[in-house]
C-alpha positions in Angstrom: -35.6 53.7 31.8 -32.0 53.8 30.8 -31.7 56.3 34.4 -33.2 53.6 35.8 -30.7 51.1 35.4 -28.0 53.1 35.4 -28.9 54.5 38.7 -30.1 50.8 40.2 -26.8 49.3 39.0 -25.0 52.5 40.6 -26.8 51.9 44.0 -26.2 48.1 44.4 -22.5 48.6 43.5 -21.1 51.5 44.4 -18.1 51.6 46.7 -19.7 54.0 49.1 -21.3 52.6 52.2 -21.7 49.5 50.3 -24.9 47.5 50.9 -25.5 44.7 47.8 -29.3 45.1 48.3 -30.4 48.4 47.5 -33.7 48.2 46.4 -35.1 51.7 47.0 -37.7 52.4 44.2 -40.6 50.3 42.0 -38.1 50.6 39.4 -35.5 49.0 41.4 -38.0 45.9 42.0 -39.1 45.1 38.5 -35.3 45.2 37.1 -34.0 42.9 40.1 -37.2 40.6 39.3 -36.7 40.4 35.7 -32.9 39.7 36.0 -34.0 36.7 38.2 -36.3 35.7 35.4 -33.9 36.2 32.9 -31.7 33.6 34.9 -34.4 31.1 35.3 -35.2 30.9 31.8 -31.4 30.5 30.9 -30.5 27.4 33.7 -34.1 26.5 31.7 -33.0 26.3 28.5 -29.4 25.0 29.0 -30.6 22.6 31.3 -33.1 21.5 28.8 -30.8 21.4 26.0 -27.9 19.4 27.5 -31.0 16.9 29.3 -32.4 16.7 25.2 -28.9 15.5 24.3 -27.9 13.4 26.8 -27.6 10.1 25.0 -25.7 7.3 22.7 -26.0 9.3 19.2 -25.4 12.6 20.4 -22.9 11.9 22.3 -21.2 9.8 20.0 -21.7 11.9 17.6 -20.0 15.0 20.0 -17.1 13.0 19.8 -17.0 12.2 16.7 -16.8 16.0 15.8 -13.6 15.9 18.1 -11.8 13.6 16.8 -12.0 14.3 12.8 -10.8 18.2 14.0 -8.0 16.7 16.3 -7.0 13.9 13.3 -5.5 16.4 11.2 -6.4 17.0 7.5 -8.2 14.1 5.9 -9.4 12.6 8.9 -13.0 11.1 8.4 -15.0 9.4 10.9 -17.6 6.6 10.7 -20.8 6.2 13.0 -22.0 2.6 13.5 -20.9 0.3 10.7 -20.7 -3.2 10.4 -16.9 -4.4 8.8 -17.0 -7.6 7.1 -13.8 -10.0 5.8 -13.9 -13.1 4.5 -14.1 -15.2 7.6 -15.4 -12.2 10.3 -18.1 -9.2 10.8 -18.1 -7.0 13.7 -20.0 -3.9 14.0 -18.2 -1.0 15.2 -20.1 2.3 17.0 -17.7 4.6 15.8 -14.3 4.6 13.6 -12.0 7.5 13.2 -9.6 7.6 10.9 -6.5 10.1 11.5 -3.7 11.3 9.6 -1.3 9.1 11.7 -3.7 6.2 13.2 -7.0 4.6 13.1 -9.2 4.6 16.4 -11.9 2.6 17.2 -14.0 3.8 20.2 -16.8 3.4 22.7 -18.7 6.4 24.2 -20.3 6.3 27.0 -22.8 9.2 27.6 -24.1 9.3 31.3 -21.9 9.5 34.1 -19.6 12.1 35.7 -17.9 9.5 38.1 -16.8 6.1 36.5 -15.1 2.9 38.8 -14.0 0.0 37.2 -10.2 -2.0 36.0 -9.2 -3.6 32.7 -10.5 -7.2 33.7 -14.0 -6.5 35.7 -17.0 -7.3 33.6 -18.4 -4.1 34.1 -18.0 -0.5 35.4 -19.8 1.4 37.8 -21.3 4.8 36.4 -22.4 7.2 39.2 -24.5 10.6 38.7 -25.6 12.1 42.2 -26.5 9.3 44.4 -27.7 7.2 41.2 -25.6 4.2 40.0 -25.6 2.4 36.3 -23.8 -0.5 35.5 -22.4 -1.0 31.7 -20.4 -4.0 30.4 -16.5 -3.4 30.3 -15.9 -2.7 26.5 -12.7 -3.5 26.0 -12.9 -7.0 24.8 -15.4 -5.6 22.5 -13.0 -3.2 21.5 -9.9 -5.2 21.0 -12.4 -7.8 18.7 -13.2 -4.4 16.6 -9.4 -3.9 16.5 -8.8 -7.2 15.3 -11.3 -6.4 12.2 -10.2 -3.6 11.0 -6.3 -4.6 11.3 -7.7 -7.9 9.0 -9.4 -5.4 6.6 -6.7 -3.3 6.5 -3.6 -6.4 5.7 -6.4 -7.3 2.8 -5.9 -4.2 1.3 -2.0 -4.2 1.5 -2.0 -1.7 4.4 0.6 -3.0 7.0 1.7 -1.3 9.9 -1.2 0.9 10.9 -1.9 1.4 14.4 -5.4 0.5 15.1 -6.0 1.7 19.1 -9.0 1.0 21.0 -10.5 4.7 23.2 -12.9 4.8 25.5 -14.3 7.9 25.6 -16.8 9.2 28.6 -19.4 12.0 27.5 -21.5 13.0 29.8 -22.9 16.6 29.2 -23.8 17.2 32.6 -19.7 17.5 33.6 -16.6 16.3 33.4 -16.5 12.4 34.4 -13.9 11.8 37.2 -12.3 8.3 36.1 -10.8 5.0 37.7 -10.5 2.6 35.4 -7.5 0.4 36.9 -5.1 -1.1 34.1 -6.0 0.9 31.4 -3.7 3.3 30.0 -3.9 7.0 29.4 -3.9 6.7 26.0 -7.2 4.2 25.6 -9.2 6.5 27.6 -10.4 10.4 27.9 -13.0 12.4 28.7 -14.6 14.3 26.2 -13.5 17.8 27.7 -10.2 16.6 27.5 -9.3 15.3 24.1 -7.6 18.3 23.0 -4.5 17.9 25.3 -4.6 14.3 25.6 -4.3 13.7 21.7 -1.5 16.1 21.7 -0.4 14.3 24.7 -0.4 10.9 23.4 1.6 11.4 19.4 2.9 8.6 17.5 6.3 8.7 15.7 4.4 7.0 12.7 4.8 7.7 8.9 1.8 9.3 8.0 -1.2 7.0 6.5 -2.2 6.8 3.1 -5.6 8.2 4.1 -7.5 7.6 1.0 -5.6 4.1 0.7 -7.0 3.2 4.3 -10.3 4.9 3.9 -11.5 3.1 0.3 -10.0 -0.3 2.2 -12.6 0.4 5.5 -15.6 1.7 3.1 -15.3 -1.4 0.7 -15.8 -3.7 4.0 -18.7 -2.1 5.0 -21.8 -4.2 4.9 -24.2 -1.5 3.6 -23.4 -0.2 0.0 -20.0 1.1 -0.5 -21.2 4.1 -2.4 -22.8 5.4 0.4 -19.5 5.2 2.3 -17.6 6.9 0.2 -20.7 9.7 -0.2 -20.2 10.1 4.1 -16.4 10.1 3.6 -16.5 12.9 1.4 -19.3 14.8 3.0 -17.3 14.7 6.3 -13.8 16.2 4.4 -15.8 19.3 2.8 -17.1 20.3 6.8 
């Protein structure tokens, strides 16, 4: 069998007369047809596996990864919680703490083309020939903002940037982005965090992570002990 192969791989690419279709024996038909199975069942599987986890959690939860690696040591992030002060409560999908900021961010997990500005009420997300239609976030975004920067004077922290990012997910590809107004540094594709966070640095003191993190996990509506139990099993990963 090893022959085999060695002689069918020989024949369809050797520099000689070169034809790219040399099946000459039975041998050379059953390798060629189980390569093209082989291939099948790997578009199968990969297609599968990116379909199975094409959606709000995972995707939020893709970024999420992201963004505690790229926020340094002590970065932590939190998946939908609910902040509460004395006189507000907003839910928030997803909160990351970094070393040198706080973000608070909306993924969107279908679409690899995405039209819209900073004041339309809502952006157009294209796959293929198939269009979706999702409510501009931002003033969402900014009312999260407005939250945690409350939560955060409570606790004596001043001065900590707290910047809205709208991050576009899709599995399927890289999303090709118009959103008219909004700045570089509010929005990013998911392929492309790397170099935009290193893109987009703030000449900031660091935080006082555990300061900032006890101040957010102390607003939280559920129990605070099962904050700080996510906050610490997210450091130790």
């Amino acid at each position: 069998m090893g022959e085999s192969i060695k002689k069918l791989f020989s024949n369809w690419f050797s520099t000689d007369n070169f034809q790219p279709w040399k099946l000459q024996t039975t041998w050379d038909y059953i390798f060629f047809g189980i390569m093209i199975l082989i291939g099948v069942l790997i578009f199968f599987l990969v297609y599968r596996s990116l379909k199975k986890h094409r959606n709000q959690t995972d995707a939020t939860k893709r970024v999420a990864r992201k963004l505690k690696r790229l926020g340094g040591k002590g970065s932590v992030c939190y998946i939908d919680k609910t902040l509460k002060t004395t006189d507000m409560e907003h839910h928030c999908d997803l909160i990351n703490v970094a070393k040198d900021r706080i973000y608070v961010v909306k993924v969107f997990p279908w679409g690899t083309k995405v039209k819209g500005s900073k004041t339309e009420k809502e952006w157009a997300f294209m796959y293929g020939k198939e269009v979706r239609y999702e409510q501009n976030p931002l003033g969402d975004l900014d009312q999260q903002r407005g939250v945690v920067t409350r939560v955060l004077l409570r606790a004596n922290q001043r001065s900590v940037p707290v910047i809205p990012l709208v991050v576009f997910a899709d599995n399927y590809g890289r999303a090709d982005f118009a959103i008219h107004g909004l700045k570089g540094a509010n929005v990013v594709t998911i392929q492309q965090m790397g170099p935009w966070r290193r893109t987009y640095k703030l000449d900031k003191v660091p935080l006082n992570l555990e300061e900032v993190k006890k101040a957010l996990e102390n607003s939280f509506t559920d129990a605070p002990q099962a904050a700080v139990t996510e906050a610490s099993s997210e450091e130790k990963q």
